[in-house]
Rosetta silent file (secondary structure, phi, psi, omega in degrees, C-alpha in Angstrom):
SEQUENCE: XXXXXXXXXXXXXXXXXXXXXXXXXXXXXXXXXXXXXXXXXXXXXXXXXXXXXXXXXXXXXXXXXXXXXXXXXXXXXXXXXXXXXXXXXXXXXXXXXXXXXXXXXXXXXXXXXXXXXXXXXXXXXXXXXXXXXXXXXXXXXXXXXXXXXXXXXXXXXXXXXXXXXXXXXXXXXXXXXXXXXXXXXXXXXXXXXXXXXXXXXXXXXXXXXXXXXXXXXXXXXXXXXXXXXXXXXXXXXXXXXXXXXXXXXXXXXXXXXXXXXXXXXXXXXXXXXXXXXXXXXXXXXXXXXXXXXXXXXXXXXX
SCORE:     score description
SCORE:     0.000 S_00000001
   1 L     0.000  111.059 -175.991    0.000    0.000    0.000 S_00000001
   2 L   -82.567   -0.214  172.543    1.707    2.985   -1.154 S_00000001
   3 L  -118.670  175.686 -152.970   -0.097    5.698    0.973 S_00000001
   4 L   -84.977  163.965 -140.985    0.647    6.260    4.621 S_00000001
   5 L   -95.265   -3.625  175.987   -2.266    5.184    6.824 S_00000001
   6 L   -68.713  -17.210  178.546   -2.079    9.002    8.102 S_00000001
   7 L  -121.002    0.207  160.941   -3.470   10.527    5.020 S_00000001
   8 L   -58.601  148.592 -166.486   -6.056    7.929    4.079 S_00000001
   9 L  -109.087   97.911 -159.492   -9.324    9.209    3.334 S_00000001
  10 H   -71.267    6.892  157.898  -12.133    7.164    5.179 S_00000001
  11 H   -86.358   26.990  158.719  -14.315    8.256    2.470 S_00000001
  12 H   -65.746  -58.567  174.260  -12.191    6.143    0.386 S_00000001
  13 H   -56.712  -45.138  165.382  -13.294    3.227    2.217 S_00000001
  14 H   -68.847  -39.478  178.229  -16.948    4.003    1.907 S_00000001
  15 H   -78.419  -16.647 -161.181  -16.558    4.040   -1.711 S_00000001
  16 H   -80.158  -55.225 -178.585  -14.094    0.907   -1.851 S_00000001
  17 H   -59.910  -58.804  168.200  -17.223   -0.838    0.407 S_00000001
  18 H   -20.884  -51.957 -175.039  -19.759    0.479   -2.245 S_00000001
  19 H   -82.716  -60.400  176.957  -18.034   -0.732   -5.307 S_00000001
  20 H   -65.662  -33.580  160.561  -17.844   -4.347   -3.705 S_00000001
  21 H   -38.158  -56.813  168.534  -21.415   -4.047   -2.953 S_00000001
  22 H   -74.964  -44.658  177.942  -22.800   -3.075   -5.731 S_00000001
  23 L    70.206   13.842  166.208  -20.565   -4.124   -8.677 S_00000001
  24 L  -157.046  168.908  157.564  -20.954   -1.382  -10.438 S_00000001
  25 L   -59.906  -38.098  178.364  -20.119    2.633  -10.672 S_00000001
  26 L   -79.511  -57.645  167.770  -23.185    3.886  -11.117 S_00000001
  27 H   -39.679  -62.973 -157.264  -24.902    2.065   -8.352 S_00000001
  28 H   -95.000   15.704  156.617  -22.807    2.977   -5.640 S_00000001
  29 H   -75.327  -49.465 -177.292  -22.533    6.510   -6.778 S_00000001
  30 H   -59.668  -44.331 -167.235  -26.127    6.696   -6.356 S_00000001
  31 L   -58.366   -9.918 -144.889  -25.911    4.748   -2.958 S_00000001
  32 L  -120.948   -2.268 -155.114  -22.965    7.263   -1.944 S_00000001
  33 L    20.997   55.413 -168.191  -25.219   10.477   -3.265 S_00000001
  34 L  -125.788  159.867  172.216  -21.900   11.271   -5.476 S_00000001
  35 L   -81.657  160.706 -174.832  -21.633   11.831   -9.362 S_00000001
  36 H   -72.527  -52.233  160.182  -20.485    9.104  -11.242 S_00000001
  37 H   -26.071  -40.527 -175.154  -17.260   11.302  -12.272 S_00000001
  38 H   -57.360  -52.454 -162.523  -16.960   11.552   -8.314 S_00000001
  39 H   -69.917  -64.498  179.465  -16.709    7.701   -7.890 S_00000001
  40 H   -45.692  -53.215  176.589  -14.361    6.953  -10.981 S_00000001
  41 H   -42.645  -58.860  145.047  -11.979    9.320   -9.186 S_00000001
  42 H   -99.890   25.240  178.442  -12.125    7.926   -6.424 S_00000001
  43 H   -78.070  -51.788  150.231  -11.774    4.375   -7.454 S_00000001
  44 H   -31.238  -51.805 -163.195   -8.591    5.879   -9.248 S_00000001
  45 H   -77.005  -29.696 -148.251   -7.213    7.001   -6.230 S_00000001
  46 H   -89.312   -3.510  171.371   -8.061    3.939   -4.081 S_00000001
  47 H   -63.886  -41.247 -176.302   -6.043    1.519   -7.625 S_00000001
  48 H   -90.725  -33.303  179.848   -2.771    4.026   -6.352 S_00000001
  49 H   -65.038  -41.157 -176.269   -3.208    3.610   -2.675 S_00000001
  50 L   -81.384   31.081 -146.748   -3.613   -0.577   -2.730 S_00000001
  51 L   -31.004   92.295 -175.888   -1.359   -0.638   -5.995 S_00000001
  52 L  -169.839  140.482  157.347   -3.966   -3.177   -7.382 S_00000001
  53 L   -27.278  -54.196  175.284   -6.524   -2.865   -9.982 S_00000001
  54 L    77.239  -50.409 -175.269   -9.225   -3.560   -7.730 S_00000001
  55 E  -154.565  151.078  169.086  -12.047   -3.992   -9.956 S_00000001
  56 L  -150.404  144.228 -150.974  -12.093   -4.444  -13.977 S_00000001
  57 L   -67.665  133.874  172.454  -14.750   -3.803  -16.398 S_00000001
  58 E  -121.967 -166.975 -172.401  -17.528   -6.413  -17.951 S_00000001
  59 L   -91.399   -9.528  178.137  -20.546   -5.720  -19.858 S_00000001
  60 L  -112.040   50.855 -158.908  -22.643   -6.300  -16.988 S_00000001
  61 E    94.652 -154.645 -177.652  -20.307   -3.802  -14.524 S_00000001
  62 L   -82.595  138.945 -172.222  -17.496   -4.006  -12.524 S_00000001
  63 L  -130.145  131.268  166.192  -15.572   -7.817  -11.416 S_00000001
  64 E   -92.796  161.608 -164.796  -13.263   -7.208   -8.314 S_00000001
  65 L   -88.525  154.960 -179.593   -9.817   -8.471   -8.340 S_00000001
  66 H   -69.044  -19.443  164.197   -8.814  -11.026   -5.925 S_00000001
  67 H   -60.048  -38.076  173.915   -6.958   -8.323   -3.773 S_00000001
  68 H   -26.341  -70.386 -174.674  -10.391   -6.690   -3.690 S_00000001
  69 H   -58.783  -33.648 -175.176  -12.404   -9.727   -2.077 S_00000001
  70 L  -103.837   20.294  148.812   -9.628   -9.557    0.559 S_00000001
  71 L   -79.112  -39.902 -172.367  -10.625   -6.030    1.593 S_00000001
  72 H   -17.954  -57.346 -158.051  -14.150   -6.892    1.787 S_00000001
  73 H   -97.752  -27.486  165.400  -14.588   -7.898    4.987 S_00000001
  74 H   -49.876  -43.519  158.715  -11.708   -5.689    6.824 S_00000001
  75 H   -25.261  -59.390 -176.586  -13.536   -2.396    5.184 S_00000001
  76 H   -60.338  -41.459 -174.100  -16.771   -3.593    6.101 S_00000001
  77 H   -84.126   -7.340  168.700  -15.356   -4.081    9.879 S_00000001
  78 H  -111.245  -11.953  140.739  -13.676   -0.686    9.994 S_00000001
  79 H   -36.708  -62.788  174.292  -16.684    1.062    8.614 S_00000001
  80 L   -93.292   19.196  146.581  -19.024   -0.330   11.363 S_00000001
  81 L  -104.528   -1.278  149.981  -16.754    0.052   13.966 S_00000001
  82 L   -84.889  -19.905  166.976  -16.325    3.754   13.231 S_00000001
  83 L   -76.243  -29.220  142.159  -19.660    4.172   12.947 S_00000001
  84 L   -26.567  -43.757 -129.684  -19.761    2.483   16.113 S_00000001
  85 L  -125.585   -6.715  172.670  -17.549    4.475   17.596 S_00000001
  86 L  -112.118    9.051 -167.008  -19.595    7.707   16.697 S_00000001
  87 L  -111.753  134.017  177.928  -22.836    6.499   17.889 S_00000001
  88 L   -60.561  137.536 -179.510  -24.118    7.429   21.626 S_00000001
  89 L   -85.939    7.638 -177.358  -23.287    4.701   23.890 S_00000001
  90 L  -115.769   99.279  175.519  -26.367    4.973   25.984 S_00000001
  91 L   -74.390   77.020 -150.228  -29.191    3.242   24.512 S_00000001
  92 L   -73.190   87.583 -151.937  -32.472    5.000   25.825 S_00000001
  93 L  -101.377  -29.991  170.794  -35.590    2.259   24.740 S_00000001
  94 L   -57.735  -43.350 -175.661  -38.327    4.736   25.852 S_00000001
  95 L   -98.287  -10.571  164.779  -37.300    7.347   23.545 S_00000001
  96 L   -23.205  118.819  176.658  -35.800    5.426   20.723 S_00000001
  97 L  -115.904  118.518  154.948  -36.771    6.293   16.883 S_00000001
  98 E  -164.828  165.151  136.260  -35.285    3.720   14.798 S_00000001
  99 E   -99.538  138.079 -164.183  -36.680    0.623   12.528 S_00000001
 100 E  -142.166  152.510  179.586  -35.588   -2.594   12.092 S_00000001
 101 E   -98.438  101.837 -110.974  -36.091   -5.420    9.887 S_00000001
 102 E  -104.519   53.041 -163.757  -37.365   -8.875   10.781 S_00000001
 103 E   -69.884  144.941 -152.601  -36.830  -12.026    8.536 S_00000001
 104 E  -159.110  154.483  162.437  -39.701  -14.719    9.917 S_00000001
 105 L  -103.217  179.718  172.298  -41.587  -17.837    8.260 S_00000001
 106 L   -53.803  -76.395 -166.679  -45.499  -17.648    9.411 S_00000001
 107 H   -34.779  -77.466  163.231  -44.619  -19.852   12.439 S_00000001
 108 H   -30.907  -19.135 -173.201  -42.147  -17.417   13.413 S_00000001
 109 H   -90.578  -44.353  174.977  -44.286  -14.546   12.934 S_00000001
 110 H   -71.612  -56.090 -179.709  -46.781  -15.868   15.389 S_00000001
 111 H   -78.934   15.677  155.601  -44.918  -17.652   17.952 S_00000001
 112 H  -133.713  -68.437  179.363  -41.880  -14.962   18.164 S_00000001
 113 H   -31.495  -73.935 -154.307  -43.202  -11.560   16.261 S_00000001
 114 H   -61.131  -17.999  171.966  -46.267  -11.169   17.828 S_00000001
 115 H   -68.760  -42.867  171.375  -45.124  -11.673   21.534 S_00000001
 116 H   -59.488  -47.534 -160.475  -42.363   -9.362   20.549 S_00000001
 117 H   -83.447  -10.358  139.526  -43.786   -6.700   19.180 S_00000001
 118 H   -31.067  -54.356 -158.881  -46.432   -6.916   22.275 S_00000001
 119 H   -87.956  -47.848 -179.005  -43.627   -6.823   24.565 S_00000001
 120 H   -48.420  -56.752 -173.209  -41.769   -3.699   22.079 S_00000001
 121 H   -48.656  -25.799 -146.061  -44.866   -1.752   21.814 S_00000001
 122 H  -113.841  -23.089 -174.088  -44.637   -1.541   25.684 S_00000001
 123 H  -120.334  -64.568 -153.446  -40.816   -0.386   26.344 S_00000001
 124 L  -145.833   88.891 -166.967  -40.170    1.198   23.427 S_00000001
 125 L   -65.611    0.080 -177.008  -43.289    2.583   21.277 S_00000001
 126 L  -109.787   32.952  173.639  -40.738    4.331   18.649 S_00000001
 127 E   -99.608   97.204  148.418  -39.238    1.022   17.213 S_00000001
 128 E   -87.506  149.588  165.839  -40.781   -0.173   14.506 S_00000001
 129 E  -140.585  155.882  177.523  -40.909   -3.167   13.073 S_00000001
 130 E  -108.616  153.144 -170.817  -40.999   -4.822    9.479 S_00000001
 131 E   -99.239  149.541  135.218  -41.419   -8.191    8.924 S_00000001
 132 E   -82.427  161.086  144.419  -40.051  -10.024    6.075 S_00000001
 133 E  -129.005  136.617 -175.326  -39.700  -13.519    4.657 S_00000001
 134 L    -7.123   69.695  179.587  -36.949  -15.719    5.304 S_00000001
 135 L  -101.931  115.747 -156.308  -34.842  -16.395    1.925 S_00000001
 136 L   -61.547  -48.454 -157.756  -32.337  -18.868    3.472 S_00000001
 137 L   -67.405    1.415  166.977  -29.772  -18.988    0.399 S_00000001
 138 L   -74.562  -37.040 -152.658  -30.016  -14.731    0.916 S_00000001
 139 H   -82.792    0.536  175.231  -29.574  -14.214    4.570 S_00000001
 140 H  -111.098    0.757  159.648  -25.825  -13.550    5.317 S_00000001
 141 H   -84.087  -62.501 -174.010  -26.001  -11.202    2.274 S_00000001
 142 H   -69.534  -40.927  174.378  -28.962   -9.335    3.410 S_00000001
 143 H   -60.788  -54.909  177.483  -27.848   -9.151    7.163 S_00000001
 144 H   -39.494  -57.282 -179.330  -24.446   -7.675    5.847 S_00000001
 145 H   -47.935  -30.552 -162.669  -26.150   -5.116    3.523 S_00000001
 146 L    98.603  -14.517  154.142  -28.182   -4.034    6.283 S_00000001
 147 L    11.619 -106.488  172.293  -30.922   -5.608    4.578 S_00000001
 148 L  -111.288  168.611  162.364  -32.687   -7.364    7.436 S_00000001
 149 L  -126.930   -4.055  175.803  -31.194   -6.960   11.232 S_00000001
 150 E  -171.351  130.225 -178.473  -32.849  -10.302   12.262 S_00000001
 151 E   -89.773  144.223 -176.886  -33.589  -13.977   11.493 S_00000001
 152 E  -118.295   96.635 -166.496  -36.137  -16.059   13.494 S_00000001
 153 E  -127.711  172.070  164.659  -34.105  -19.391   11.747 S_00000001
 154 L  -115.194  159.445  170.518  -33.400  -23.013   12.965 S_00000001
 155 L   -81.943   28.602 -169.914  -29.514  -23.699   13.058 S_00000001
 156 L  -112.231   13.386 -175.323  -29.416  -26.003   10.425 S_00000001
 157 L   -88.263  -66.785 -154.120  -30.286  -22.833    8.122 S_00000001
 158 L   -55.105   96.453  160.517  -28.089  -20.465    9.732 S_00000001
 159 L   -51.283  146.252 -165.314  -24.714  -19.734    8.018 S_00000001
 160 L   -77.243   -7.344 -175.209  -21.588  -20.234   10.704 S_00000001
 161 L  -111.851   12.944  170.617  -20.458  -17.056   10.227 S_00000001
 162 L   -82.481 -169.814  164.992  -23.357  -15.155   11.739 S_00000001
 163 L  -134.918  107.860 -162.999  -24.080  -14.874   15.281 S_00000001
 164 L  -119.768 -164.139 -150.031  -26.872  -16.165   16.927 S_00000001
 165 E  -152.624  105.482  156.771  -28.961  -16.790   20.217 S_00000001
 166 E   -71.133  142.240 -175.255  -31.466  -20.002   21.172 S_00000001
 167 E  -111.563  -47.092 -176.461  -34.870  -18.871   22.034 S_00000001
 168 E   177.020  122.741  176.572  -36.733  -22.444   22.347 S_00000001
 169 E   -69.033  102.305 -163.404  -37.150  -25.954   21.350 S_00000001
 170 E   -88.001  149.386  155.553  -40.779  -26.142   19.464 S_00000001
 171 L  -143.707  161.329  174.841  -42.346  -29.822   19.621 S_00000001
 172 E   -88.865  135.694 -170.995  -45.344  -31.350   17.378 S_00000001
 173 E  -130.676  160.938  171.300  -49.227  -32.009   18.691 S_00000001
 174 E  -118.601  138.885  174.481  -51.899  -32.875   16.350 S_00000001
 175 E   -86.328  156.692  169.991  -54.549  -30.654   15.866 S_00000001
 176 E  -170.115  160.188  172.113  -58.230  -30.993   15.052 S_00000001
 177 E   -48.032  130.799 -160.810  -61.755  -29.321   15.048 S_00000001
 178 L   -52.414  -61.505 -179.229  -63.063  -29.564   18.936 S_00000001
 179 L   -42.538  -15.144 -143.999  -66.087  -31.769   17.419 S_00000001
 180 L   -60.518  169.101  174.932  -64.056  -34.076   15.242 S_00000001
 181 L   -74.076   -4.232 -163.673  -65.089  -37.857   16.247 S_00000001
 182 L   -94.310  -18.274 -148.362  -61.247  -38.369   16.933 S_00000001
 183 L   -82.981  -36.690 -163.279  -61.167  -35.244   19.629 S_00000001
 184 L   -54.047 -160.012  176.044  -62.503  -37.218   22.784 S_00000001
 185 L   -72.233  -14.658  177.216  -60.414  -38.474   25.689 S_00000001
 186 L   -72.941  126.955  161.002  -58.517  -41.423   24.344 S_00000001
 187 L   -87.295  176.910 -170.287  -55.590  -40.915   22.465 S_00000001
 188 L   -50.513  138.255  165.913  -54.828  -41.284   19.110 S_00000001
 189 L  -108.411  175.020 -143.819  -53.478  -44.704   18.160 S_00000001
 190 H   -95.598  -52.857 -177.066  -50.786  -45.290   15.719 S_00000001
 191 H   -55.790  -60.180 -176.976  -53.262  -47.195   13.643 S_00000001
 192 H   -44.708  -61.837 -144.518  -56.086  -44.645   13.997 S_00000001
 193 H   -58.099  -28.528 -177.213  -53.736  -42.356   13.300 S_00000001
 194 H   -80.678  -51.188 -137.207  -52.501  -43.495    9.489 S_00000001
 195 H   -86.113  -50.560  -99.147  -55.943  -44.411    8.610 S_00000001
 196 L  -114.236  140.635 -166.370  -57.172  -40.457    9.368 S_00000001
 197 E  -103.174  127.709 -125.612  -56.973  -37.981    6.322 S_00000001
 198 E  -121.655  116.179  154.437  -54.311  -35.330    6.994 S_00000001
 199 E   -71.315  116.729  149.659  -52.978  -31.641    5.837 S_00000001
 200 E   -95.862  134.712  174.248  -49.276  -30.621    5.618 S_00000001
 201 E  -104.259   94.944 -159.485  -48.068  -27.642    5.605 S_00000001
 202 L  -107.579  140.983 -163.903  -44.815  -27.330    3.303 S_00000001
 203 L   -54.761  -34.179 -167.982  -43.242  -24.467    2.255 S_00000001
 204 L   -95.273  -19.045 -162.897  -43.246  -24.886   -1.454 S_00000001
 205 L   110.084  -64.058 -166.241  -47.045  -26.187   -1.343 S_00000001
 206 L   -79.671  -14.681 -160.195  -46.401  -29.249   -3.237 S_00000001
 207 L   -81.716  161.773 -168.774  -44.853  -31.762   -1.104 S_00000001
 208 L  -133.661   -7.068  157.710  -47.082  -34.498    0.475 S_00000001
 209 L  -109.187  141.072 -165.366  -43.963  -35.551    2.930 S_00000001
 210 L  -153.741 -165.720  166.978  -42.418  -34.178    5.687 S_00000001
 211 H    -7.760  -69.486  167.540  -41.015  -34.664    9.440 S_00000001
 212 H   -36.499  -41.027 -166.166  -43.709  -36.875    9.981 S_00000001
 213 H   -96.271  -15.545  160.046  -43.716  -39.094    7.324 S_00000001
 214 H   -62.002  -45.031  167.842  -40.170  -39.738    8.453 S_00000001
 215 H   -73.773  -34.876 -170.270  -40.658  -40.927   11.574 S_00000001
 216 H   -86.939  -14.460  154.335  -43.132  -42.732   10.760 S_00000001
 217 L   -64.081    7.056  178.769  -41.133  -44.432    8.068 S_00000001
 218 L   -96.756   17.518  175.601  -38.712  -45.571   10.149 S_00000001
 219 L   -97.320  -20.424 -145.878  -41.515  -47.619   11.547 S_00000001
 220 L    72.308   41.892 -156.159  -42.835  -49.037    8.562 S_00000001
 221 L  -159.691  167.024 -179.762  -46.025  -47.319    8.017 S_00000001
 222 L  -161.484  165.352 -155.329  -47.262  -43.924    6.409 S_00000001
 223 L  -122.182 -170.820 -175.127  -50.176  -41.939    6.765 S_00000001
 224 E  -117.332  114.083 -153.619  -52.750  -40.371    4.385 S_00000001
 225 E  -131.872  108.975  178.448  -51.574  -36.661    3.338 S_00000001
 226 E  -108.347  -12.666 -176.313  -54.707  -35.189    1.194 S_00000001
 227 E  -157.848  157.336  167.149  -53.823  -31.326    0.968 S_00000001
 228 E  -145.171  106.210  173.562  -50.806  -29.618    1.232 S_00000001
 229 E  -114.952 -178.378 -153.146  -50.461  -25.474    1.773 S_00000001
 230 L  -129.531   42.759  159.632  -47.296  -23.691    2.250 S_00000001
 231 L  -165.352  172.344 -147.399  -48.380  -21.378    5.267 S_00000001
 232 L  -126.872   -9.898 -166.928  -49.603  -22.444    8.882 S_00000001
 233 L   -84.706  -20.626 -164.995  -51.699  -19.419    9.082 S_00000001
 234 L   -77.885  -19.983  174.460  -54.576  -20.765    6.931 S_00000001
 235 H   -57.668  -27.138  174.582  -54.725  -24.065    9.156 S_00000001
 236 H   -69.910  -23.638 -174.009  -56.989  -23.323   11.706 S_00000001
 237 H  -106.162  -22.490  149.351  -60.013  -22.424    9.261 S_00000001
 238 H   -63.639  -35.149  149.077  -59.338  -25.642    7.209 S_00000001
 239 L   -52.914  -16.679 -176.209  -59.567  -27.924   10.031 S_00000001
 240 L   -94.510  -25.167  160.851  -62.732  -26.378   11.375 S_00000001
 241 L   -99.840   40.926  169.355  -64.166  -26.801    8.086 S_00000001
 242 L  -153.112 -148.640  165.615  -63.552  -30.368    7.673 S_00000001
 243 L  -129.410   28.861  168.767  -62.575  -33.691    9.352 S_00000001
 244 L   -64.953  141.501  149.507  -58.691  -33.106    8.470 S_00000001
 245 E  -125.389  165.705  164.284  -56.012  -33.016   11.083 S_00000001
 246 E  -104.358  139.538 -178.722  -53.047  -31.971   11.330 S_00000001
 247 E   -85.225  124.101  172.474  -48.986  -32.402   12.718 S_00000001
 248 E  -171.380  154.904 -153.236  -48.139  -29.226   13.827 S_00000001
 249 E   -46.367  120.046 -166.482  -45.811  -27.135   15.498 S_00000001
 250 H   -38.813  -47.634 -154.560  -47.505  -26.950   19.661 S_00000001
 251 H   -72.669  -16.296  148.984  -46.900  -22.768   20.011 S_00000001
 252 H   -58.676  -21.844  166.216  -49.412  -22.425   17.107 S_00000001
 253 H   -67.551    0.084 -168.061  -51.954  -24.209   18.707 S_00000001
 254 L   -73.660  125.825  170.260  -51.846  -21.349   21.696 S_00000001
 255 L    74.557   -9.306  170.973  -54.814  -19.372   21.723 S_00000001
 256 L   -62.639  140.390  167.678  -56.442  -21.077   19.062 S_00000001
 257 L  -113.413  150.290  142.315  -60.417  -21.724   19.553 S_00000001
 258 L   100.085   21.441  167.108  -62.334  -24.249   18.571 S_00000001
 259 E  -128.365  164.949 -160.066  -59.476  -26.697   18.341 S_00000001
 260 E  -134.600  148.162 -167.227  -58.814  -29.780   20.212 S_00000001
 261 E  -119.218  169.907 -172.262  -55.144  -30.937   20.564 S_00000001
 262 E  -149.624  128.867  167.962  -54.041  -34.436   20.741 S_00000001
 263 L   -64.281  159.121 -143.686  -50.296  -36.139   21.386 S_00000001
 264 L   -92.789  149.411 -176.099  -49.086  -37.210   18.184 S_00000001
 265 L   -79.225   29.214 -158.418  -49.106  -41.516   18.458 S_00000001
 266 L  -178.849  120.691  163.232  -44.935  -41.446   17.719 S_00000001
 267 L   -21.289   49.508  171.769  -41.997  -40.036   18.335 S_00000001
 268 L   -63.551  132.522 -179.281  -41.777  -36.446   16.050 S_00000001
 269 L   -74.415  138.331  159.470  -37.927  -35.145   16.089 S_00000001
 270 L   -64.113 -136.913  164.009  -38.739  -31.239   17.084 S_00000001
 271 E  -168.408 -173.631  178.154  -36.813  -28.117   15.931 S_00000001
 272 E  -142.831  138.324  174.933  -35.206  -25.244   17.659 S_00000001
 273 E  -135.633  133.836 -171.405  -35.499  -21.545   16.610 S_00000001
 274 E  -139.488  155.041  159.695  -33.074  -19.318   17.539 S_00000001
 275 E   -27.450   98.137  167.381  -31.822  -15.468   16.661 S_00000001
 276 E  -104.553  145.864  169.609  -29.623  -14.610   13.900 S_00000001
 277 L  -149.094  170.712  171.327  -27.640  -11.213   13.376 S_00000001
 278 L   -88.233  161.958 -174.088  -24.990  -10.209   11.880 S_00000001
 279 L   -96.757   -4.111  156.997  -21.516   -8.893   13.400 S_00000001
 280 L   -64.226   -2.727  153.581  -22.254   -5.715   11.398 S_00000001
 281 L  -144.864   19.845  152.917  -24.458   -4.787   14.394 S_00000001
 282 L   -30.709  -84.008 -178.258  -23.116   -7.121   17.400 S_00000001
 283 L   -39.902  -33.462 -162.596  -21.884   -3.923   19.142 S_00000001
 284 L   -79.072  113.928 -137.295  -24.768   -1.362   18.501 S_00000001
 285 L   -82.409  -43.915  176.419  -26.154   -0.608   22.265 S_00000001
 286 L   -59.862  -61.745  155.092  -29.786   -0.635   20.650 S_00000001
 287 L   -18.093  -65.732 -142.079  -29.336   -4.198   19.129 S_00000001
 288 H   -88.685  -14.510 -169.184  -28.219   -5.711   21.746 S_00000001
 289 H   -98.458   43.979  172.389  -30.801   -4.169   23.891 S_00000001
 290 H   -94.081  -92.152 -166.334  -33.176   -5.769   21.026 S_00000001
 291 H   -59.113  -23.760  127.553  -31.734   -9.190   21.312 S_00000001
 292 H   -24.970  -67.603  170.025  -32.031   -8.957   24.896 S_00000001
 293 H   -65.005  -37.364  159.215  -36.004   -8.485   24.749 S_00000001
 294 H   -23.736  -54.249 -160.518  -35.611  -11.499   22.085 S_00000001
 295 H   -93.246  -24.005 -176.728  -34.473  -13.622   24.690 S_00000001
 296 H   -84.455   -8.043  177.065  -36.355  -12.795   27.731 S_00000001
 297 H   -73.763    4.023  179.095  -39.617  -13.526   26.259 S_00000001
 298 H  -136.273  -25.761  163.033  -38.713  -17.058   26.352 S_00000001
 299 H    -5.979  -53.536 -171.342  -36.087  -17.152   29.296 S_00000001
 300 L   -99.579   16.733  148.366  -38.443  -18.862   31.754 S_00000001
 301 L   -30.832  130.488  170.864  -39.051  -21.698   29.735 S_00000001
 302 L   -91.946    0.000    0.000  -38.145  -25.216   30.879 S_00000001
């Protein structure tokens, strides 16, 4: 690096972060509220401080050089820890204006969102929040960007280089309509239970197997899966209008009326959902007192 680290220009950095971001000049001029002429300049300057190319032109933008990619992530980490480092360290939650951005599946939105945002609304009424949905091969891209600021994820999702938090180990009950004839006091037998005509709820819609159908194949048996929808919120008014049941996650079943729950006749493996963030806001006094209320809503769990 020919210049001395006393006369670097940390807006240098910001554009150097930009440029990998973006992949192109024009983009991260706009993102930078700079002229394009502005950018090329300094992208010039920042080719003589790193004596490296940095980036070289295609038809669909900018390609960074392999010194490039091995700026990335120091840039990115001296960027937010000067921005850090300019930020009040006293985190206020009553008076707090800020918004932050939520990635969630349905299940997640009901069984973590809405408790949160109960619990937000109550300490700190200037937080908003948006909800998203989850796009797993996306999420250590979008937390970096600034994207999102939180995943409601299981850790078999999670990219290792994020940082996360367990909130609680979910298990499966099967639901049905209070009347169904299956709803009395006996439970479900393993037999009953195959014979009985059944909804899954799979992400993509189409699938007709799941968890379920695992377990029970390692028994030697399978069950009768007649509909399949790809969201959990829609379940409760399809069981009430039919004689379907369902496998399904317990903390949805909370508050439901007019359903009757039953232990599932078999051994379903559970899941765990826990907190993801990024280390682009680890540090940030508000975060953390974020991922705090994350965690205490489930703290007294067994």
């Amino acid at each position: 690096m020919k210049t001395d680290i006393r006369t670097m220009d940390l807006n240098l950095l910001k554009t150097l972060d930009a440029l990998l971001d973006e992949r192109s000049v024009t983009r991260a001029a706009a993102r930078l509220s700079l002229t394009q002429p502005a950018v090329s300049g300094m992208l010039t300057r920042l080719r003589d401080c790193f004596d490296d190319p940095l980036f070289s032109r295609t038809q669909r933008g900018i390609v960074p050089t392999p010194r490039a990619l091995e700026l990335a992530a120091p840039v990115k980490r001296i960027l937010s820890e000067t921005e850090a480092l300019l930020q009040r360290k006293v985190f206020n939650p009553a008076s707090a204006e800020m918004t932050i951005t939520v990635a969630a599946t349905d299940y997640a939105l009901k069984a973590v969102i809405v408790p949160f945002v109960t619990a937000l609304r109550r300490q700190a009424p200037g937080i908003r929040v948006a909800v998203v949905p989850v796009e797993a091969g996306q999420l250590a891209d979008q937390l970096a960007r600034g994207e999102i600021d939180f995943a409601l994820v299981t850790p078999e999702t999670t990219p290792q280089e994020l940082h996360t938090r367990h909130l609680f180990d979910e298990r499966y009950v099967c639901m049905m309509r209070k009347d169904h004839p299956d709803a009395g006091p006996r439970p479900l037998t393993l037999d009953r239970f195959c014979q009985l005509d059944q909804v899954l709820v799979s992400f993509t819609g189409d699938r007709f197997s799941g968890v379920t159908d695992r377990a029970l194949a390692a028994l030697g048996r399978e069950r009768r899966v007649v509909m399949a929808i790809n969201s959990f919120l829609m379940l409760p008014e399809i069981l009430q209008l039919s004689d379907l049941i369902a496998v399904t996650p317990y903390r949805l079943t909370v508050g439901v009326e007019k359903m009757a729950i039953q232990a599932p006749p078999l051994v379903i493996p559970g899941f765990t959902k826990i907190l993801a963030w990024h280390d682009r806001t680890h540090r940030d006094a508000g975060h953390r007192w974020l991922r705090a209320l994350f965690t205490a809503l489930f703290s007294d769990e067994p």
